[in-house]
N, C-alpha and C positions, 0 to 999 in steps of 0.2 A: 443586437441582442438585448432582451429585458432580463432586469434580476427577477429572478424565479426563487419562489419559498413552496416546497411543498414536502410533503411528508409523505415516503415509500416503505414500507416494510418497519414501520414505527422507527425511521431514520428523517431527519430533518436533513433537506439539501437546501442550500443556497448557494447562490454564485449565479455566472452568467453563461453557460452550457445549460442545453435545454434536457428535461428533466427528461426526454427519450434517448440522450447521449449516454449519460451517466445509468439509465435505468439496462440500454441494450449492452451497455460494455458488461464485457464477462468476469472483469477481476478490479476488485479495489481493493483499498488498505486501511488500516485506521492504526494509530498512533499511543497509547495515554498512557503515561507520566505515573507511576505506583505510587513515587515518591509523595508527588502531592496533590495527585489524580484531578489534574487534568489532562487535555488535549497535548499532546506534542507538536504544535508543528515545527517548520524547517529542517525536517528530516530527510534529505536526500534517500531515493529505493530505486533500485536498481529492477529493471525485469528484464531474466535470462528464458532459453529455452534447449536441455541438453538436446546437443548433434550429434552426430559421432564421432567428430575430431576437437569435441568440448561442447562448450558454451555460447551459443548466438544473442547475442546483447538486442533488444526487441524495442527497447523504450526507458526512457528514464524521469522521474518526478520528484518533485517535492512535495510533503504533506504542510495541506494550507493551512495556515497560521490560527485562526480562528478556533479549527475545528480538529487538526493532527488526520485527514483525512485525503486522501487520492481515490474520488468516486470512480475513474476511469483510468485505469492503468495502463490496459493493453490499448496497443495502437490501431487506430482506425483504418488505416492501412494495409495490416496484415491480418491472416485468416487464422482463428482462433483454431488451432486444432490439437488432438489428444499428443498425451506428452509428457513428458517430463518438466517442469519451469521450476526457476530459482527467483524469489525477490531477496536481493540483498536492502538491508535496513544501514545507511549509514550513518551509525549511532556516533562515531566518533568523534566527526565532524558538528557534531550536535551538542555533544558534552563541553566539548574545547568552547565551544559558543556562549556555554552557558558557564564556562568558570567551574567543572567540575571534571575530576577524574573517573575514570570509564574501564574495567575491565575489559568490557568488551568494546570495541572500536566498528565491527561491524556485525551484523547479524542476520548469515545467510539461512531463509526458509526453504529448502525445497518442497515441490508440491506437485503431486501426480493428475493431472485432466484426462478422463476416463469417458466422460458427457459434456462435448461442447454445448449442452442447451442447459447447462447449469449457470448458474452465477458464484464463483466463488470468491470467498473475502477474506482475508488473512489479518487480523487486531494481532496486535504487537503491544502488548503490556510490558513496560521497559521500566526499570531501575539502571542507577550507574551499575551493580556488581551484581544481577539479574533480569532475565528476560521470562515471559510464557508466552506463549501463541498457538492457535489455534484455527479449526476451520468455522469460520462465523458465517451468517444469512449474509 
């Protein structure tokens, strides 16, 4: 694999997945820091997908260090389909790293897939004793 620099939806990717990996996966993440706006990375997220006896654990990542970003969350392996899914943000883990205290330790989003031919993206604007999130491009 070559390092790849290109720019998608006025998003800059780098790294060494090819920019059809990252461009066909259906769900990514991003990460940044309120405090002192930047990037987060080394945030462990968790992606679930509610079942009917709970929770199916699908895939797990860390957001890359550079950039507080997971272009490709959902696993290539399995079939994106409509649903219920949860990405847990494990902020906890992240605060302790950094020498600071954390109200919140983890911070599950759920989120409904209604059109597998969408791409959705979940940003996570974090503080230690606040979060917001939303559905982003």
């Amino acid at each position: 694999m070559k390092l790849l620099t290109s720019t998608l939806a006025g998003v800059t990717l780098l790294g060494t997945a090819t920019l059809t990996q990252a461009a066909d996966n259906p769900l990514s993440v991003h990460v940044l820091n309120i405090q002192n706006g930047k990037p987060t990375g080394g945030v462990e997220v968790i992606l679930e997908k509610k079942i009917d006896s709970g929770w199916e654990t699908l895939n797990q990542a860390t957001t890359e260090e550079d950039s507080g970003r997971i272009s490709a969350l959902f696993p290539e392996d399995k079939e994106f389909t409509e649903g219920v899914y949860r990405v847990t943000f494990e902020t906890g883990d992240y605060f302790d790293a950094q020498g600071t205290d954390t109200f919140f330790p983890e911070i599950p989003v759920p989120f409904k897939v209604e059109s597998t031919d969408q791409h959705y993206h979940i940003p996570l604007l974090l503080s230690p004793y606040g979060y917001f999130t939303y559905r982003g491009n």
